[in-house]
N, C-alpha and C positions, 0 to 999 in steps of 0.2 A: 760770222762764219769763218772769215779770217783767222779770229783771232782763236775760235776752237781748231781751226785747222792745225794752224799754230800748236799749240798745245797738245795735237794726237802727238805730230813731226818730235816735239823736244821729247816726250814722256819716252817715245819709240827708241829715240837715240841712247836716252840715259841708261838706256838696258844694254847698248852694244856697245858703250865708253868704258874706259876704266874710273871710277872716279877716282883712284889714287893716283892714276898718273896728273889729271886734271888739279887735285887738289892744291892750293898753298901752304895746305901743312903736310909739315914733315913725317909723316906715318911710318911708325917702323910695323914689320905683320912677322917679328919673332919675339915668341914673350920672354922667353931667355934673356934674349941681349937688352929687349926694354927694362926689364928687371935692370939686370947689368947697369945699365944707366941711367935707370929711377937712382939706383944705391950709390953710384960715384959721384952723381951731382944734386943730391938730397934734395931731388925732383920728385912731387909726385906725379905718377903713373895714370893716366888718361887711356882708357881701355872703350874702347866702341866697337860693342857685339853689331855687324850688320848682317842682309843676307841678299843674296841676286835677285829674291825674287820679291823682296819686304816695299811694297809700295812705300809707309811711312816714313822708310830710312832713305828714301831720296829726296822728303820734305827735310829731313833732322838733318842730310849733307848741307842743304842750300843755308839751314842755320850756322852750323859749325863752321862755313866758308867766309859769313860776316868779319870782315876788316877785324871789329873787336876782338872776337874768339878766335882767329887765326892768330893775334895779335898774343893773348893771353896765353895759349896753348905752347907757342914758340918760345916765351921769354921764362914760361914758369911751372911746363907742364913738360913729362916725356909721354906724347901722345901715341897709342898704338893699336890700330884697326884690324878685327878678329870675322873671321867668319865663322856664323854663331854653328853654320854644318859643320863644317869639316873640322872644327876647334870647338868640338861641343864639351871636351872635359872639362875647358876651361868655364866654355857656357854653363855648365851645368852646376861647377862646382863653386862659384858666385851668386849661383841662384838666378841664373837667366831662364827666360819661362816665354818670353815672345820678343822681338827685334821692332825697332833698335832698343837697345839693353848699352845703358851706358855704368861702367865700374872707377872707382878713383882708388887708387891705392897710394900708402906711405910708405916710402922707398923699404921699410921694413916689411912690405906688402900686407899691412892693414887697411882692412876696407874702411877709408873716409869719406866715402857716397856710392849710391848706385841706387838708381831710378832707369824702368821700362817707359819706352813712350817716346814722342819727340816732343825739346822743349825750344822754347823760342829764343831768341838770340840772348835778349836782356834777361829773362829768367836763367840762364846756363851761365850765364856772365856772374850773375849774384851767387848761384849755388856754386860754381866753381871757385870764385873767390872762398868764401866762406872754409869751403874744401883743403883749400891751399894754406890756410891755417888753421886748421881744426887737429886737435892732433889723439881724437878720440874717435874711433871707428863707429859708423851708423847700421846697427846690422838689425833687421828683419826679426821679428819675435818668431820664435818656433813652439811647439807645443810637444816634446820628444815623450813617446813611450817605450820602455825595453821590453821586449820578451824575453822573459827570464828563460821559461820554459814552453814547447810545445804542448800545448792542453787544449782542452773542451773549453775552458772557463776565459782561455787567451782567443782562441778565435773568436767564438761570442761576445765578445768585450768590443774588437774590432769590426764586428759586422755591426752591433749593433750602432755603434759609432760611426760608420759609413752611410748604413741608411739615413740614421738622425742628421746627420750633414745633408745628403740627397732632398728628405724632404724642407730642410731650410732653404734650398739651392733652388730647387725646383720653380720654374715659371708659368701659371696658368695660364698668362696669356698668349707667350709667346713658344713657351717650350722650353727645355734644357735645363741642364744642371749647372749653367753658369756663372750664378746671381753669388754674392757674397753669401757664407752663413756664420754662425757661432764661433768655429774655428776654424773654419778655412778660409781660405782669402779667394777672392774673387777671379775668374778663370775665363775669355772669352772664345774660346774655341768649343766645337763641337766635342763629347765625350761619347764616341762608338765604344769602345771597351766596357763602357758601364752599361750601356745597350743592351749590351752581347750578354754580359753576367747575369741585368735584373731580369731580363727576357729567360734566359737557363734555367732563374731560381721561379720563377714567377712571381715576381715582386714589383709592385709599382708598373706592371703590364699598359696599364690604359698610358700612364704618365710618358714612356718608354715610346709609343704609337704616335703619341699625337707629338713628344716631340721631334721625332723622326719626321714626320710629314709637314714639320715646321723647317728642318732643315732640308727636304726636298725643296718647299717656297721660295724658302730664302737664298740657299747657298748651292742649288744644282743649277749648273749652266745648261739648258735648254738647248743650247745650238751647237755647242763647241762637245758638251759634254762633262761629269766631272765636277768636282764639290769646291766653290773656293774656303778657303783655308777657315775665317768666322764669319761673324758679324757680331756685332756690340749690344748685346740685348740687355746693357747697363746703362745707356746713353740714349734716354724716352726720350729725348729734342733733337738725335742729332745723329737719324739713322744711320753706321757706317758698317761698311765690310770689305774685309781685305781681299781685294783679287787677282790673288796670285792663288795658286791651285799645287799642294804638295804631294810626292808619292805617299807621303807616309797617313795624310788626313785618307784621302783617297782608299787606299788600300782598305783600309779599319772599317770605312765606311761600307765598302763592300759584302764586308764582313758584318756588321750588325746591320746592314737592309736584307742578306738571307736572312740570318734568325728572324730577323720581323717576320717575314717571308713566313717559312716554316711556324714560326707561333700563331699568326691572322690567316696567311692563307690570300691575304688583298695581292693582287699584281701588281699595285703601285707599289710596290719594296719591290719586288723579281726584275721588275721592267726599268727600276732605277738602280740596282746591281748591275745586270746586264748593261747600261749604260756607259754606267762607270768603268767596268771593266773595260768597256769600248774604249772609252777616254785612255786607261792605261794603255794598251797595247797601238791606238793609233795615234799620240801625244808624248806618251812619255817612254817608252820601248826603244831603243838603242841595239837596232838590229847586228853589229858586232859584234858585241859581248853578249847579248839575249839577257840584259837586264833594262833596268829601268832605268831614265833620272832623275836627278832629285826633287825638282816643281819646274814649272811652269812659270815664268814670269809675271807681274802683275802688271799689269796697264790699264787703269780704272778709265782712260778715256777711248780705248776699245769695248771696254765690257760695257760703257753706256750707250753707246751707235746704237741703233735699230736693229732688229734681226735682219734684216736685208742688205742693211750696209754692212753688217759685219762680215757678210758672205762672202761679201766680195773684198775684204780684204784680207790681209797674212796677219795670222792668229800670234800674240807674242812669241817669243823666241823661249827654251827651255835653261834651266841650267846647265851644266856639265859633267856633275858629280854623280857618281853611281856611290850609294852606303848600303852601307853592310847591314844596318836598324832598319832599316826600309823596306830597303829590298827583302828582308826575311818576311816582312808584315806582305808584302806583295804576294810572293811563292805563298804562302799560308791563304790568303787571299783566292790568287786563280786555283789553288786545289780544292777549296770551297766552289768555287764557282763550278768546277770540272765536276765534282761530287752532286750539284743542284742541276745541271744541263744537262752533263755526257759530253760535252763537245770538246775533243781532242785537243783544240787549240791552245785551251786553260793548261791543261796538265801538259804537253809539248812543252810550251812557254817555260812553265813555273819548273821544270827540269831542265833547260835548259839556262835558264839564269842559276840554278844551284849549282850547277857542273860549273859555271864561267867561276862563281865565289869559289868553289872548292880549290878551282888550279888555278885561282891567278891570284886571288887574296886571303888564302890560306898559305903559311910560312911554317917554320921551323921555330921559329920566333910567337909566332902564335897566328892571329886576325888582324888584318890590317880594315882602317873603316870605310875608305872610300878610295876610289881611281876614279881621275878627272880622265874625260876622255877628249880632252882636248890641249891638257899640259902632258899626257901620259904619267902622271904621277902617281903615287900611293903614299897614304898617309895616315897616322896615328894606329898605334897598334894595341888592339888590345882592350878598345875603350868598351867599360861594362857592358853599356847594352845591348853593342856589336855581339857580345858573345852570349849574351842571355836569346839574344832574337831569334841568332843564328842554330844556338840549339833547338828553340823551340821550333827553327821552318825543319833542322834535322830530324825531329822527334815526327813532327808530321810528315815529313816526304818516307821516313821508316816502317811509316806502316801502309803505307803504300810499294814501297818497292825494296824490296830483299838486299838490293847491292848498298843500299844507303845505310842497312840497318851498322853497319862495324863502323861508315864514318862517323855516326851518331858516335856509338862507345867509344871511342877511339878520343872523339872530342869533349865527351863531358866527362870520360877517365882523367884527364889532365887536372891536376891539384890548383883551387881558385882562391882568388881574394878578390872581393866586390867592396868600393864605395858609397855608391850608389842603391840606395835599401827598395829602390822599384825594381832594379836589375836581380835583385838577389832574391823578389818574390817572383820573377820571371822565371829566373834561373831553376829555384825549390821548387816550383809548378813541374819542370820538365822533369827535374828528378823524382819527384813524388811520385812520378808514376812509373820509375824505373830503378831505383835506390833510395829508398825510403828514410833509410838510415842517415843517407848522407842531405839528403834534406832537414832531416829533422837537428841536425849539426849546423847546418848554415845557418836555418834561424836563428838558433839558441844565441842568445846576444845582442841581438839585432835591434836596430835605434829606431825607429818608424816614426814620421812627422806627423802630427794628426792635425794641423793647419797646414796641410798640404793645397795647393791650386788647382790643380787637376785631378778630381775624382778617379778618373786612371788609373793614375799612378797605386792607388790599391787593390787593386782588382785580381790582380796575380798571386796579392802576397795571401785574400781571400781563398783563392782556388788550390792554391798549397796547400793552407791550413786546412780546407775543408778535406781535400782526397786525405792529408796525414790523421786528423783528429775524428772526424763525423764518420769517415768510411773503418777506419782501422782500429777504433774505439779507446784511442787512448786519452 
């Protein structure tokens, strides 16, 4: 009892410490200047994506603090610690996909490692050796396709290609589309967006049900409220699930338990939307600004107590960061909910979090993605998805209310350039239904991964091509 006592006390603390101040290694958190001093002292670059609320990146801290690897890190590495939110362009454009997400660059900033996970002291010792002279980058197989042209014959190609993945993916015991397939690579989080779409087309219906009602079992919190982030339905010996709880899983989720809803008609979707929403507004709601923040901490020796202990104790602590990606999935989110209930609160809410984004992270400059509300900061401007999201909670709050309809135009009138090829099927969605032309220009070009991780991530770029090709007959 002690020694779990023990163990609630430290997990509680590591959420309320910094570990960089704690650290012995030298962390820089500006990739400029790490850059800067990878290239002057032909060190390579030691980059660790973490996040506040990643249970596993406080096991992969207590590695990295080992005598040895602090050891290594100091004499022959410029080590530099990112947070995978608020520095997501850099997360994203490494190919980070869940935390801890560790990157090694050559002062030339060639990738010479990068593995998701946490590794143990003596394996990180061996691969970063290795790392530190290897002077040939290890990059990730892709499988790129271009869309040359907007067609019948391109969207077909791609859907057929998403199903055939779905049913490779697909788990009959347990549920989800997360299992490894053909070409895409393995993915352990829930996928609501693909929910949402198979449920619209009527595809794979039953598949869709039962795995929703796997992830009510497995990942809704019953007492607190609220989805946590996965679980591992890769690992048959070695049941795990992350519990830490994000606005952005949350929100989605809310979002494909209506469509369930509305497709079955069963109240266990209605009654676990409604839940959730609960979880948003009395969990992650940041009554100042009237948006949300960004998770919910994880503390896996909270979420094991008993329902009765847990009652009676103070539920982990939240992060700090309001984003711009989120928070739109949020707003879209309670206007569904307001749309299924009637109840004022949903739609109040979700207007009043867009008003806070309009006037305090909307610039001259453009989007900015996130304000901590505990540093008062704002940060990274601009970043794709912020602006794909944020159109699309614009294009939904537009046709609900007249005064929104000019900031919509006003914001996707502005001339884009996207990286990121899921942002730019978010983006073409929202135009497709408002400037058709200028959608069918964005894709023309366009690189799409078809060993992608996250079934998601296609889903948009589906629902563009279908309203531009299927609806408009070209």
């Amino acid at each position: 009892m002690l020694l779990f006592t023990f163990l609630v006390i430290f997990l509680l603390s590591c959420t309320e410490r910094s570990y960089i101040e704690k650290s012995k290694i030298p962390w820089l958190e500006d990739y400029d200047r790490a850059v800067e001093m990878s290239k002057r002292s032909g060190k390579p670059l030691f980059i660790y994506f973490s996040a506040i609320w990643c249970s596993w990146c406080r096991e992969y801290e207590k590695e990295l603090e080992e005598e040895r690897i602090v050891r290594l890190l100091r004499k022959r590495f410029v080590p530099l610690i990112l947070d995978s939110d608020r520095d997501r362009r850099l997360f994203l454009k490494f190919g980070g996909r869940g935390t801890p997400f560790t990157v090694v660059l050559s002062p030339e900033e060639r990738v010479l490692l990068k593995f998701h996970g946490a590794v143990k002291a003596q394996d990180l010792e061996d691969m970063l050796t290795l790392a530190s002279l290897s002077a040939h980058p290890r990059e990730e197989a892709v499988l790129p396709y271009r869309i040359e042209n907007v067609s019948r014959e391109v969207y077909r190609f791609l859907l057929e290609h998403f199903l055939g993945d779905l049913r490779d993916r697909f788990d009959p015991t347990q549920g989800g589309f997360s299992s490894p397939s053909a070409s895409g690579r393995v993915f352990k989080w829930s996928t609501p967006l693909t929910y949402s779409y198979l449920l619209e087309k009527g595809i794979m219906r039953e598949e869709v049900l039962f795995s929703l009602k796997k992830d009510i079992e497995f990942l809704y919190d019953p007492v607190d409220g609220g989805f946590f982030n996965f679980y591992d339905r890769t690992r048959a010996f070695d049941f795990y699930f992350e519990t830490s709880k994000t606005l952005r899983v949350n929100s989605k989720m809310v979002i494909a338990l209506l469509k369930a809803y509305r497709t079955s008609g069963e109240l266990k979707f209605l009654k676990t939307a409604e839940g959730t929403a609960r979880y948003l507004l009395n969990t992650l709601y940041h009554g100042e600004t009237g948006c949300f923040l960004n998770a919910q901490i994880s503390d896996p020796a909270y979420y094991n107590l008993p329902p009765e202990e847990r009652r009676k104790r103070k539920p982990p602590p939240t992060d700090t960061a309001i984003i711009v990606e989120d928070n739109s999935w949020t707003i879209i989110a309670l206007l569904e909910s307001w749309k299924e209930t009637g109840e004022d609160r949903f739609l109040k809410t979700a207007l009043k979090c867009a008003r806070y984004i309009k006037e305090n992270l909307l610039s001259e400059r453009g989007i900015y993605r996130y304000y901590d509300v505990k540093t008062r900061e704002k940060g990274l401007l601009n970043f794709d998805r912020d602006v794909a999201l944020w159109s699309f909670a614009l294009l939904r709050l537009s046709e609900i209310r007249k005064d929104y309809r000019q900031v919509f135009e006003e914001f996707i009138g502005e001339e884009r350039s996207f990286e990121d090829w899921m942002a730019v099927g978010i983006y073409a969605f929202v135009l497709s239904q408002v400037h058709k032309d200028k959608a069918v220009n964005l894709l023309k070009g366009l690189e799409v991964d078809l060993s992608y991780h996250n079934p998601d991530d296609m889903v948009f770029l589906l629902k563009a091509l279908e309203n531009l090709v299927e609806r408009n007959d070209l």
